[in-house]
C-alpha positions as CSV (number, residue, x, y, z in Angstrom):
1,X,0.0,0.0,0.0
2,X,1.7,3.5,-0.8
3,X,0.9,6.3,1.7
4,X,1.1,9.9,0.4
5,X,3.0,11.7,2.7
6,X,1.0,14.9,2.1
7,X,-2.0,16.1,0.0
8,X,-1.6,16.2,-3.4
9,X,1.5,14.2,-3.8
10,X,2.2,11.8,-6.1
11,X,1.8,8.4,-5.5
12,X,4.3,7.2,-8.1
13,X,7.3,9.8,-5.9
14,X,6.4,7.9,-2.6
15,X,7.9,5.1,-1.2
16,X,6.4,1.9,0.0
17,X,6.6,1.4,3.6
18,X,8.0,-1.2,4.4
19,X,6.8,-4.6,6.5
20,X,7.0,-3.9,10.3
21,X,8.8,-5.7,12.9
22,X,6.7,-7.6,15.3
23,X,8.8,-7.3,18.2
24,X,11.1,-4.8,19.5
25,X,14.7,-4.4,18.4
26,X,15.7,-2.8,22.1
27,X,14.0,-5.1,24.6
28,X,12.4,-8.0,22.1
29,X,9.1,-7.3,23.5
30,X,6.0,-7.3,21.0
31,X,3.0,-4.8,21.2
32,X,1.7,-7.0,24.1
33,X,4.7,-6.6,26.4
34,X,7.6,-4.2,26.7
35,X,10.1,-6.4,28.4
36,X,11.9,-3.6,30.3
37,X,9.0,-2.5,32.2
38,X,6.5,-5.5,31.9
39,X,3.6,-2.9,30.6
40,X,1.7,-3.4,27.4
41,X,3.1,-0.6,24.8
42,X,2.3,-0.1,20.9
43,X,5.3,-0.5,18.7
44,X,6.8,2.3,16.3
45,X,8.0,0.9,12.9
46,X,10.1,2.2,10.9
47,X,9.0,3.3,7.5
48,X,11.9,2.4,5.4
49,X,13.6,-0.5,6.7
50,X,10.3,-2.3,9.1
51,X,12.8,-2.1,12.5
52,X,10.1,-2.0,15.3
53,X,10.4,-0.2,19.2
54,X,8.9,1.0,21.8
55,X,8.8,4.4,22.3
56,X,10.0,4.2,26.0
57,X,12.8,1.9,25.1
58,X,13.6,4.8,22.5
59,X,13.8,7.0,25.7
60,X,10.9,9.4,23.8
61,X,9.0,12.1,25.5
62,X,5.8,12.4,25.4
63,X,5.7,15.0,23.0
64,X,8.1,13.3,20.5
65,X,5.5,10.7,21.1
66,X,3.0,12.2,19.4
67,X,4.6,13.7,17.0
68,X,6.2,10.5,15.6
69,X,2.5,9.2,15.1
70,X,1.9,12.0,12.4
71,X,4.7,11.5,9.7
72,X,7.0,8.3,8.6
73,X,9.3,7.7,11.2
74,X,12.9,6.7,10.7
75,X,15.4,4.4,12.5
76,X,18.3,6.1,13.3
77,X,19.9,3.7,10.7
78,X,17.5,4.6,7.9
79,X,17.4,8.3,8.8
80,X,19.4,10.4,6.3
81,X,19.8,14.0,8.8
């Protein structure tokens, strides 16, 4: 499925995100369970390469929190800046 990142982009300049992770590449915890802290916690994937964590085990804050729900978040081996 091809996601336009914003209104009125092209489909054809967007890439495909890729396959997520079921399980976290920090504690090796799924959606049910973050291992660390034994609470249940939704995943992050990452739109380019499918790496999956927790955003605790990614030391977020709340704010960065939300804001990585609203645009294609990056692993810090995919991102590019």
């Amino acid at each position: 499925m091809v996601k336009p990142i914003k209104k009125g982009v092209k489909e054809k300049n967007v890439k495909k995100l890729a396959t997520p992770s079921p399980y976290c590449d920090f504690c090796l915890g799924g959606n049910g369970e973050n291992k660390r802290n034994k609470m249940p916690e939704k995943l992050i994937s990452c739109s380019d390469c499918g790496r999956s964590a927790h955003p605790s085990c990614l030391q977020f804050t709340p704010n960065i929190i939300i804001s990585v729900q609203k645009y294609r978040w990056q692993c810090i081996e995919c991102k590019s800046c």
